[in-house]
VOLUM-955487 format. One record per residue (C-alpha): residue in one letter; x negated, y negated, z negated. Coordinates in pm, whole numbers, padded with zeros to 5 digits, always signed. Example, Ala and Ser with C-alpha at 12.3 -4.5 7.8 and 13.67 -1.06 7.14 Angstrom:
2
A-01230+00450-00780 S-01367+00106-00714 
//
This chain:
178
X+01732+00825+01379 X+01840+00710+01046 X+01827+00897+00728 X+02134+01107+00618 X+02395+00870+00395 X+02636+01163+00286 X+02838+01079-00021 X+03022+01280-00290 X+03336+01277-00057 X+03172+01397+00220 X+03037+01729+00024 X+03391+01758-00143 X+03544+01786+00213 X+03279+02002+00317 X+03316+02235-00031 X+03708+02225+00059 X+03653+02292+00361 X+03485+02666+00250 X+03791+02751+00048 X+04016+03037+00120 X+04387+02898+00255 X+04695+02930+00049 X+04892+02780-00251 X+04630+02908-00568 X+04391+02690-00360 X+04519+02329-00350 X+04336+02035-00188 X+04557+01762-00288 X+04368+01482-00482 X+04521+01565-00817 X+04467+01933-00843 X+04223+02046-01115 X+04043+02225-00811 X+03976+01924-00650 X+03837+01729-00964 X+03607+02037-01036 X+03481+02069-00656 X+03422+01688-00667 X+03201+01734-00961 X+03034+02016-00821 X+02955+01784-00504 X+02743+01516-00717 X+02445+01781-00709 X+02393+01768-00342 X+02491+01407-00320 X+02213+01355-00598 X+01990+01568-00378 X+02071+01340+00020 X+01991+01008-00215 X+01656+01174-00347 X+01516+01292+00014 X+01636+00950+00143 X+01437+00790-00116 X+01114+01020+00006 X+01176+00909+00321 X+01089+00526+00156 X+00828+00638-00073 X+00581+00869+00199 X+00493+00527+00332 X+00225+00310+00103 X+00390+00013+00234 X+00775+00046+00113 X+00697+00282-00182 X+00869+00184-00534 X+00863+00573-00709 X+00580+00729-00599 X+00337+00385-00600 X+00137+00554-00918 X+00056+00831-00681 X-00038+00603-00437 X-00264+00392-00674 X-00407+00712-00831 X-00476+00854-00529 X-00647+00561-00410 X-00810+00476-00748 X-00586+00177-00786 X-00609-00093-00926 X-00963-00118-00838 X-01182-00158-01190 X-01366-00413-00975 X-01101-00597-00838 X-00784-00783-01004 X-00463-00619-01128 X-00152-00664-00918 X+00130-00913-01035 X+00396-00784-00877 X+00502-00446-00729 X+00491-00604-00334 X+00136-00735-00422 X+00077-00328-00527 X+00143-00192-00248 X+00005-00506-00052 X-00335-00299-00217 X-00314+00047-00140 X-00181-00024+00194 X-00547-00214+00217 X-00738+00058+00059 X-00542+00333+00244 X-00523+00201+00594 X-00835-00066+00647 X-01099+00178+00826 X-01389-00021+00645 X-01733-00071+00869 X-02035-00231+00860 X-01989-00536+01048 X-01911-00878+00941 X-01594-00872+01104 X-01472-00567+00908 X-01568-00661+00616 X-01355-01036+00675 X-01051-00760+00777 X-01086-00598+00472 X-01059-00909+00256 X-00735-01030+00482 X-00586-00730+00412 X-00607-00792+00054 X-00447-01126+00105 X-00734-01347+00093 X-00921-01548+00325 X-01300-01541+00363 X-01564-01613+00600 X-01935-01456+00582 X-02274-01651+00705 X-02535-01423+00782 X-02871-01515+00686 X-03173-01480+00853 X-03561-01522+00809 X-03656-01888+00990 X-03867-01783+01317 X-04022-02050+01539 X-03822-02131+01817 X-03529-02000+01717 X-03461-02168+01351 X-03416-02542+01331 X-03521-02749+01046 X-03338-02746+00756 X-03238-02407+00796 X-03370-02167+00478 X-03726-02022+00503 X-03748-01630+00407 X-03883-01299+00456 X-03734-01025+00655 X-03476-00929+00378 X-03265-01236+00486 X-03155-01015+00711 X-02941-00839+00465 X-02814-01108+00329 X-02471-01247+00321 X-02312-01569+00204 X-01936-01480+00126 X-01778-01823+00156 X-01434-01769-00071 X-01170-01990-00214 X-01211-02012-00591 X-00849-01931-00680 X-00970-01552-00533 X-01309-01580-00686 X-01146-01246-00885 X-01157-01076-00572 X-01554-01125-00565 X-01614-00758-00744 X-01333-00556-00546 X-01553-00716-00225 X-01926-00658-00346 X-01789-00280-00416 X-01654-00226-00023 X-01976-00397+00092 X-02200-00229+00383 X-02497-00064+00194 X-02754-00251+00361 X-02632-00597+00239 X-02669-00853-00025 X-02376-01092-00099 X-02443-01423-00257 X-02075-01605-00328 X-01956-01944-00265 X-01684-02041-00402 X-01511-02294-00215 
//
């Protein structure tokens, strides 16, 4: 169903519409009656336009008025993270913030960076084991199992604080920028 699109004209009619019948109450477009009734219909008109309007701005995704109640809400920008350039790129943002559902796994975290607009992959480390690590792989104690290698373009290497602050608790990130 689509939002309302009533226009001055269609309150006027409607305000005319009310009126008693008879001569002292004209509805011819020049009467004086009609010019004040059409004036009075630019409140409600005012008013359709405005919920219409709230109907684009409840969503994070279309917003345009209410985006610094989004981003406040959401603690937008994120201090860690860059600022937006553009209002789309905004609400690109808290659209991510508001509707990614976060986790601990690697793949949430890469969905979490998409949604930002970016493109990373993770390596997971691990300590080397006998019979299960090959040579050349990196030698370590059990706290390589907690770590992370966040392999990320270097034209997003300002994303790098907005992701170490949505990390899972248990990791450690190390960055490459690629």
């Amino acid at each position: 169903m689509a939002a309302p699109d009533l226009t001055q004209a269609d309150f006027l009619a409607a305000l005319q519409a009310y009126m008693p019948r008879g001569k002292a109450w004209p509805t011819d477009p020049a009467a004086t009656l009609t010019a004040v009734l059409y004036g009075l219909a630019a409140g409600p008109t005012a008013l359709v336009a405005s919920a219409n309007g709230l109907l684009v701005d409840a969503f994070p995704s279309t917003t345009v008025d209410l985006l610094t109640e989004w981003q406040s809400t959401l603690a937008q920008p994120d201090p860690a993270g860059p600022t937006p350039a553009s209002t789309a790129q905004a609400q690109q943002f808290v659209v991510a913030k508001f509707a990614t559902p976060g986790g601990q796994s690697i793949d949430s975290f890469v969905a979490l960076a998409a949604a930002y607009g970016i493109t990373v992959s993770v390596t997971q480390c691990a300590p080397f084991r006998a019979g299960q690590s090959r040579a050349g792989q990196p030698c370590g104690t059990t706290d390589w199992f907690h770590a992370w290698y966040v392999n990320i373009p270097t034209a997003d290497a300002a994303y790098a604080g907005l992701l170490a602050s949505a990390a899972p608790a248990h990791t450690i990130l190390n960055f490459n920028l690629i």
